[in-house]
N, C-alpha and C positions, 0 to 999 in steps of 0.2 A: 267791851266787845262781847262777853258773856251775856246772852239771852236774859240773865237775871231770876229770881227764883231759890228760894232753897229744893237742896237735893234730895233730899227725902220725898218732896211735895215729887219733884221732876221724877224718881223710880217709880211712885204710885201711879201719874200720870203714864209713866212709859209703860209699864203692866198693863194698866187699863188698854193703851193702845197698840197693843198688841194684837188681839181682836181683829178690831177694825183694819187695822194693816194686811191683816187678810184677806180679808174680802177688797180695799181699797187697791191692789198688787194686782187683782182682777180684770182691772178696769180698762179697757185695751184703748190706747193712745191714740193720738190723734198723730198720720203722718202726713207732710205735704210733698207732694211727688218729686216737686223743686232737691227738696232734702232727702230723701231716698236717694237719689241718682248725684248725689254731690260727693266729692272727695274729700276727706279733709285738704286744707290748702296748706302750702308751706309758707312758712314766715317770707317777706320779701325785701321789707324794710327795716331799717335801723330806726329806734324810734325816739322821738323828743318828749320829753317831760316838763314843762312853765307851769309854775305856780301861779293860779293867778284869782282874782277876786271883782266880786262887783255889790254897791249900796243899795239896798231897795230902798228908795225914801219913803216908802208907804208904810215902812216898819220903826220909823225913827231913825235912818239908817243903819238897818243892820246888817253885817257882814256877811256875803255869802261868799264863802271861799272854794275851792276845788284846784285839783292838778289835773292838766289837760294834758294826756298823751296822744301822740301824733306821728303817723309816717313823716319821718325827717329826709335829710339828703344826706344822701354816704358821708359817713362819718370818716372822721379826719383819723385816719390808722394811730397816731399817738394818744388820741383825746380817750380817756376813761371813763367807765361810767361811774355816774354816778352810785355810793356805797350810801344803804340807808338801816338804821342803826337796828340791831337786834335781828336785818334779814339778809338772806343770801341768795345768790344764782337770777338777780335782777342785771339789766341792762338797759339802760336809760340815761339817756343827756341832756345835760341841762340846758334849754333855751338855745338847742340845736335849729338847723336853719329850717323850714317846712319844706317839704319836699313841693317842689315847684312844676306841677306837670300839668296843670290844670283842668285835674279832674273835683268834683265833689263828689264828697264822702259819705255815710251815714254818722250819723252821730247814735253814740250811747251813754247814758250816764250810769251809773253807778254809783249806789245806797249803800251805804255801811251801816256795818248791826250797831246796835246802842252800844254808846262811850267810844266807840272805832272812831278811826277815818280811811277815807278810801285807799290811800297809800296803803295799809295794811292787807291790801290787795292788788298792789300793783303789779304782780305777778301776771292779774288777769286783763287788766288794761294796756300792758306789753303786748300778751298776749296776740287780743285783738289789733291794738295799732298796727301792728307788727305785720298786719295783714289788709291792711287798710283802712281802719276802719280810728274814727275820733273817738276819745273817751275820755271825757269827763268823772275824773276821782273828787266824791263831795266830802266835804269836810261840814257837815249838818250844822246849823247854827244852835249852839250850846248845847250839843249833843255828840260832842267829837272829845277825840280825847285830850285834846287841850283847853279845852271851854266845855265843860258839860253840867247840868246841871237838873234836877230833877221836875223842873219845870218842864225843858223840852223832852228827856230822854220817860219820862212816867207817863206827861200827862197832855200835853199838846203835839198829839204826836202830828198832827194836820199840820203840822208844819214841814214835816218832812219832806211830801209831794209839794207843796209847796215852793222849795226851795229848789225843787229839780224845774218846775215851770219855768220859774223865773229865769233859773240859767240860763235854760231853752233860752227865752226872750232875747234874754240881755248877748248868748253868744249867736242868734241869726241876727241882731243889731250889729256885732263886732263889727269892725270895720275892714278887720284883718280877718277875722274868721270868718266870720259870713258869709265870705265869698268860697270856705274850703267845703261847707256843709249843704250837701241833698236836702235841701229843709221837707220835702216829704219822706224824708227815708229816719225816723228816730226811733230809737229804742233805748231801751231801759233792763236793769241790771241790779241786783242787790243780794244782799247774805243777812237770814237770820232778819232783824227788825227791818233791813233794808229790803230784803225778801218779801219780807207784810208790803212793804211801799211800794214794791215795785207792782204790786197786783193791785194794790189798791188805786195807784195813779193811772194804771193801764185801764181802769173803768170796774172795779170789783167794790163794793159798797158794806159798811156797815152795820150793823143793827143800831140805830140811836140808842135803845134802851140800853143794850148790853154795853155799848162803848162809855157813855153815862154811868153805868154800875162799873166799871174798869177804873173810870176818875174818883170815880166816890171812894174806891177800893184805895186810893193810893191816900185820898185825900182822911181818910180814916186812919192810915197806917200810924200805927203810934211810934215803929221806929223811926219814924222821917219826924226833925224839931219841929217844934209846933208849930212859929212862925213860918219854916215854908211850905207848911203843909195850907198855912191859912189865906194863902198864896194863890193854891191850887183851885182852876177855875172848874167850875159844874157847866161844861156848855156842849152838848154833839153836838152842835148846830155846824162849826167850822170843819164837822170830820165826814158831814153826810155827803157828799159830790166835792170831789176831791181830782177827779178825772181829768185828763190831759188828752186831749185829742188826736194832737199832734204826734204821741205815742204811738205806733204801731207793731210793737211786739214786746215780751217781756220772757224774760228770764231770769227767776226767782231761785236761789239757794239756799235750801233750808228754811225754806220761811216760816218765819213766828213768830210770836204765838196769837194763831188765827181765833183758837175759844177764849184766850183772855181778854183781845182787842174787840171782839165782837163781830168776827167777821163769819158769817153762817151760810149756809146752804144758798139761800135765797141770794143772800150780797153777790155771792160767787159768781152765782148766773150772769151779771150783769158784765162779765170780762169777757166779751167778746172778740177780741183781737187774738191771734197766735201766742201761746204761752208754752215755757217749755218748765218744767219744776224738776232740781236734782238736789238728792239728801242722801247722805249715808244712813244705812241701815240702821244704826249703832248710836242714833243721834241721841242723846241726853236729852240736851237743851230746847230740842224744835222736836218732837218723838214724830216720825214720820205718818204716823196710821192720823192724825189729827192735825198734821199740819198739809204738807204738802201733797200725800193719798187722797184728805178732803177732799183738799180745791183740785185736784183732777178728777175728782167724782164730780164734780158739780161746775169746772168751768168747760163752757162749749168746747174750744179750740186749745185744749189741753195735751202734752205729752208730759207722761212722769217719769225720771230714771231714778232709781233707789242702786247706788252703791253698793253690793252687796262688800257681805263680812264685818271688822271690825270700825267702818270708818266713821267717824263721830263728827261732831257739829263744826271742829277747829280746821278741820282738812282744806276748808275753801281758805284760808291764809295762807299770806307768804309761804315762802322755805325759812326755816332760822339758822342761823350759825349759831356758833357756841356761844357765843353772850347772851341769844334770845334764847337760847335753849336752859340758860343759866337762869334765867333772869323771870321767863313766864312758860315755865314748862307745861302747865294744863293747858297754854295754845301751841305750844310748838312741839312735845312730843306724842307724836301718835304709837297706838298698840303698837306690841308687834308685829311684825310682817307688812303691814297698809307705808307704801313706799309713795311718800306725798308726792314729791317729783312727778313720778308716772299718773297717779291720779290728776292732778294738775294739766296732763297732756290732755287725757280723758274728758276733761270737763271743759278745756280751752277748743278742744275739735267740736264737742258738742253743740258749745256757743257760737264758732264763726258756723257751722254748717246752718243751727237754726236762723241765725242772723241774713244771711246768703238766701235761703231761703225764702225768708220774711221779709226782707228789706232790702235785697241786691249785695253783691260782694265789696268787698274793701276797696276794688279797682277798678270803677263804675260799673260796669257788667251786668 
């Protein structure tokens, strides 16, 4: 889940971008009128959670996984949700009925940061469902935390957007879903590496040279074994046009890292659809004034919020109980005083308002 990097490099980097954080804070946002005059919406629905998967044969078949949450049908007063290990304050059923009312939806996916999976965010996919809206939790192909591997999570990262296309495809094929989803109404969602993808599949483009000196960089690294280093392939050519069309807004958290992936001034320009970018002040791993400050300097239809105070790159995770708290305390506890919870509210209104905005509400509307 961790952006990756020694820490040393990451305070010299956050210094340096300190600076530019200044003047980047500057930058006055982009509002659309739809979202100015919007309320936050109250949750409405109970919401279902399937796990579920599909084969691209074009890959040798490989595995594209994700959890699909969705407005369900009132839930049966005894029925519990589902408990997912290390987090708390979720609400979620498993392979509940779909709610039946025959409206279509927007659809959203959601990108998790390298070695994650989307469930480590389903706080936020509640969230939305909760309000109408479908969301696709991806579980990246060999870049998740149960399959990961420095192939996809270093160096082929074009496979990320990739793997949200494809869903797209395969879930307006469903036979069952197809019928739940607005197929003009799509958007996208990500944290941290997921964050990079979400900009970059929304139409935001590369440097080949820099993204090619990125793989060279990995494929040099002497702490990675030789063999799968010799693995690692030298090619931008699959990272240059990467773009989904079908995409119509994005909303990136934390996203990184924009100068080590190669994503510059110029690429930026090229994300012309409605973008919203939110990072804590305090970020380590993604330093704000170079990631997300950037690309609202330079993408057209950009809004930025910066968290003020202590709140750092883990904040967009679940809640954890005491075992996650036991178990991976550099994601689950934050400074003092930054009450996840409440920021969680914060960032879930943010998201259905931009969403509403840009793509219609949860309840066709």
């Amino acid at each position: 889940m961790r952006a990756g990097g020694v820490q040393l490099h990451r305070l010299i980097r956050r210094l340096a971008a300190l600076a530019v954080l200044g003047l980047a804070s500057s930058v006055a946002p982009a509002v659309w009128p739809a979202m100015a005059q919007t309320a936050p919406q109250d949750a409405a629905y109970p919401v279902g959670i399937r796990q579920m998967e599909y084969v691209d044969p074009a890959e040798g078949g490989r595995h594209l996984a994700f959890a699909l949450l969705y407005p369900a049908a009132p839930a049966d007063q005894a029925a519990k949700p589902y408990h997912m290990t290390f987090f708390s304050n979720l609400h979620l059923h498993p392979d509940a009925p779909v709610l039946a009312d025959g409206v279509k939806r927007p659809l959203i996916l959601f990108s998790h940061g390298a070695g994650s999976n989307g469930l480590y965010y389903a706080w936020f996919g509640e969230f939305l469902a909760s309000r109408g809206y479908l969301v696709a939790m991806l579980y990246h192909y060999r870049a998740n935390t149960y399959d990961s591997t420095v192939m996809y999570t270093r160096s082929k990262l074009w496979q990320r957007p990739r793997d949200i296309s494809l869903i797209i495809t395969d879930l307006l094929g469903d036979e069952v879903w197809g019928k739940q989803i607005d197929a003009g109404h799509i958007g996208v969602a990500g944290h941290s590496q997921g964050g990079f993808t979400a900009l970059w599949i929304g139409g935001a483009r590369i440097n080949p040279a820099l993204y090619l000196a990125y793989q060279t960089g990995w494929r040099n690294n002497p702490s990675v074994p030789a063999f799968l280093r010799a693995e690692l392939p030298l090619d931008a050519g699959p990272a240059e046009d990467v773009q989904d069309r079908r995409v119509k807004a994005v909303f990136a958290m934390a996203p990184g890292d924009l100068p080590g992936f190669g994503m510059d001034a110029a690429g930026l320009g090229h994300l012309s659809i409605p973008t919203y970018l939110i990072v804590g002040a305090r970020d380590t791993q993604a330093p704000p004034g170079e990631n997300a400050a950037f690309a609202a300097k330079h993408v057209p239809q950009a809004q930025l919020d910066i968290l003020p105070g202590l709140v750092d790159h883990e904040i967009f995770v679940n809640e954890c109980d005491a075992f996650g708290r036991d178990t991976w305390p550099e994601a689950c506890i934050d400074a003092p005083g930054i009450d996840r919870h409440q920021l969680h509210e914060v960032i879930g209104n943010a998201a259905v308002k931009f969403f509403a905005a840009s793509l219609g509400s949860g309840d066709g509307r």
